[in-house]
PyMOL Python script that loads the backbone (N, CA, C, O; Angstrom):
from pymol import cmd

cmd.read_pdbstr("""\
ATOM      1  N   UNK A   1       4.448   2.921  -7.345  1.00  0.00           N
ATOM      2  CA  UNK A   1       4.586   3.734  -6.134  1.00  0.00           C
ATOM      3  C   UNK A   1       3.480   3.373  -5.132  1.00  0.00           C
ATOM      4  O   UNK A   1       2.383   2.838  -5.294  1.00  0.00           O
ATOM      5  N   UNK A   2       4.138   3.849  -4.010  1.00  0.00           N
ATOM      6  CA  UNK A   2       2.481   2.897  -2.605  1.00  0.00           C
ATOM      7  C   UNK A   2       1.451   3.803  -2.895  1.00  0.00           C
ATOM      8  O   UNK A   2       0.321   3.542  -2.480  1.00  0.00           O
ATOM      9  N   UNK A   3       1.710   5.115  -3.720  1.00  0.00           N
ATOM     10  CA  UNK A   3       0.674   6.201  -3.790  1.00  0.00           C
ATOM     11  C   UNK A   3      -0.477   5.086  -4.367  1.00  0.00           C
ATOM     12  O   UNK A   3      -1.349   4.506  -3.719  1.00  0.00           O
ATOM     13  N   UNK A   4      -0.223   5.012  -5.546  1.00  0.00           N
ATOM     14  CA  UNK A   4      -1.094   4.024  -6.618  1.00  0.00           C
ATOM     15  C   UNK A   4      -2.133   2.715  -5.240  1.00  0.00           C
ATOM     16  O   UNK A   4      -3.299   2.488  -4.918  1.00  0.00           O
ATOM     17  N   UNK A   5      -1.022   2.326  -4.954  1.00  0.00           N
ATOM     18  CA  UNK A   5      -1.396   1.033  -4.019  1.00  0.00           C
ATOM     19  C   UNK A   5      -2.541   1.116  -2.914  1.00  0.00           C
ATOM     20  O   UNK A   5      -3.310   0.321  -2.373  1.00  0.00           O
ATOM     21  N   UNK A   6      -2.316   2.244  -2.862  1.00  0.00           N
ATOM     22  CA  UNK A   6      -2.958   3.071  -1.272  1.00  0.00           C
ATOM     23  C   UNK A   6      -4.374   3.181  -1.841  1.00  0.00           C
ATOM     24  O   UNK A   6      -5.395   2.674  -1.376  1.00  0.00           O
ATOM     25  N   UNK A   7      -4.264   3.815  -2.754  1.00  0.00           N
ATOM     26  CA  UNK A   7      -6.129   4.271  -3.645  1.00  0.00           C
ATOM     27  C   UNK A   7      -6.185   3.084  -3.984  1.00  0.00           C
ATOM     28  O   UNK A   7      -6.942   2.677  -3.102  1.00  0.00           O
ATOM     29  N   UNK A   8      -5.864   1.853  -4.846  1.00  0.00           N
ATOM     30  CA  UNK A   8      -6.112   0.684  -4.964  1.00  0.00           C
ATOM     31  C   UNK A   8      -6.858  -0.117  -3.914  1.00  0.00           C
ATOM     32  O   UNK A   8      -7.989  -0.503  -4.211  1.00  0.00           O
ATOM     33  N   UNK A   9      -6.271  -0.468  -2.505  1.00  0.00           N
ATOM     34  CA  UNK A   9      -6.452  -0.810  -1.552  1.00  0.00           C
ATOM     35  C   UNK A   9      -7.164   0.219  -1.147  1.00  0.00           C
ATOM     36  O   UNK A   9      -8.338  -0.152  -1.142  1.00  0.00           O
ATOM     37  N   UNK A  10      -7.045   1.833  -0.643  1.00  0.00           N
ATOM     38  CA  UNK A  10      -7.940   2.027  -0.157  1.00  0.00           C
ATOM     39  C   UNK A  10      -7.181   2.135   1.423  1.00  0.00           C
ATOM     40  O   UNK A  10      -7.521   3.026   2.200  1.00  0.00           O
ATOM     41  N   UNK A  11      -6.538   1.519   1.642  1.00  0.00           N
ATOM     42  CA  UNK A  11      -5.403   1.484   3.053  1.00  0.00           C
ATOM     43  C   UNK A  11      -4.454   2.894   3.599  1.00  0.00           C
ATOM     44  O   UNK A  11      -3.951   3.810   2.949  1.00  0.00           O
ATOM     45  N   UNK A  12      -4.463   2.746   4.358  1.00  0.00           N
ATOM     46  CA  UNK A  12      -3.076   3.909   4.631  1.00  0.00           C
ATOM     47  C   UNK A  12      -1.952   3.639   4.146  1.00  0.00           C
ATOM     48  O   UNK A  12      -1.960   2.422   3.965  1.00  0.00           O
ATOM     49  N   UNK A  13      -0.335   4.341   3.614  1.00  0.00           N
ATOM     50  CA  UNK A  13       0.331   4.589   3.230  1.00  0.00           C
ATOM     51  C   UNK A  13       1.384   3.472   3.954  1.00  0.00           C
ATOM     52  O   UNK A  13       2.148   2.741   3.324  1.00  0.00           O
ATOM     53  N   UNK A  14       1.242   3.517   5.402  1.00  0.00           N
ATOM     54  CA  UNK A  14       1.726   2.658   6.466  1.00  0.00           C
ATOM     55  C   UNK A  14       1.549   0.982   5.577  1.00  0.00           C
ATOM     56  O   UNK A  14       2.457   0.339   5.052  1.00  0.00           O
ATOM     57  N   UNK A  15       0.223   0.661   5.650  1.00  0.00           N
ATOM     58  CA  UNK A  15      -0.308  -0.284   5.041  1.00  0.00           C
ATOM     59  C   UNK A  15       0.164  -0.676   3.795  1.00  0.00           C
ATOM     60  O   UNK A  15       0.971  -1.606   3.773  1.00  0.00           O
ATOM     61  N   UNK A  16      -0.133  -0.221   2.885  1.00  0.00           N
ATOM     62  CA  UNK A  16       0.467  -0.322   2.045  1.00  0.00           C
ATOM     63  C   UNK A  16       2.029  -0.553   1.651  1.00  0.00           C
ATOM     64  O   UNK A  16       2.411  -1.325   0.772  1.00  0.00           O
ATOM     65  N   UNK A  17       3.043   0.447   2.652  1.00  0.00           N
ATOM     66  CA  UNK A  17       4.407  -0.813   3.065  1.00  0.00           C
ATOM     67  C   UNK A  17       4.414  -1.926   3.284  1.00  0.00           C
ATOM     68  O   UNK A  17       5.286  -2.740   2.983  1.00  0.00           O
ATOM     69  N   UNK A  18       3.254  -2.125   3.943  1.00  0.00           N
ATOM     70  CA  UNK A  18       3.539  -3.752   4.634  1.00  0.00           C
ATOM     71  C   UNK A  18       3.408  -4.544   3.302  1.00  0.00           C
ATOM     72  O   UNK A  18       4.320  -5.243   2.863  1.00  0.00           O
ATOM     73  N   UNK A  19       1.818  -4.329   2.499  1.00  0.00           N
ATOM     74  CA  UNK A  19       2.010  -4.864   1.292  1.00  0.00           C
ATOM     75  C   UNK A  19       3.094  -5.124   0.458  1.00  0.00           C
ATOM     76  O   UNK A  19       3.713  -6.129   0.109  1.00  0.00           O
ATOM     77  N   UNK A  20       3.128  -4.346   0.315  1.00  0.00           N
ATOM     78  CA  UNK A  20       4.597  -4.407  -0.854  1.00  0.00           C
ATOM     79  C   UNK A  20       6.233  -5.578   0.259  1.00  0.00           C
ATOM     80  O   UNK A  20       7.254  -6.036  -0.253  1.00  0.00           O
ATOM     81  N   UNK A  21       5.950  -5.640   1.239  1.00  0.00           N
ATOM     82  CA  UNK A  21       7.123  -6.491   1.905  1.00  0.00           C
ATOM     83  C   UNK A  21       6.594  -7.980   1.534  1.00  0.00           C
ATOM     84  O   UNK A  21       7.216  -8.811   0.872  1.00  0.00           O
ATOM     85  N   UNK A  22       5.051  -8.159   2.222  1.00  0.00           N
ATOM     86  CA  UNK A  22       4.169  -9.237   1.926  1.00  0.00           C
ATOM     87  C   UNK A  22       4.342  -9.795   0.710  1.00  0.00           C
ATOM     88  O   UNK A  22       4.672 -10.976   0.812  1.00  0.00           O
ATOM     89  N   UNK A  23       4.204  -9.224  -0.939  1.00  0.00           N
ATOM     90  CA  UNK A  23       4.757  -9.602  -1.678  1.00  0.00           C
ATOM     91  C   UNK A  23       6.138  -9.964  -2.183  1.00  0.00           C
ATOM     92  O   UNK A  23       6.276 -10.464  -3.300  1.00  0.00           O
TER      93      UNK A  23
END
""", "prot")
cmd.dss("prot")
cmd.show_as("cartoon", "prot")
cmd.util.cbc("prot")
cmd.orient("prot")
């Protein structure tokens, strides 16, 4: 979930979408 991703990174929620496309 981007929840996980977000505290990982540290990023906003926004951000963290982009990640997950990026991959």
């Amino acid at each position: 979930k981007p929840t996980y991703l977000t505290r990982l990174t540290g990023l906003t929620p926004e951000n963290s979408k982009s990640l997950q496309v990026s991959r």
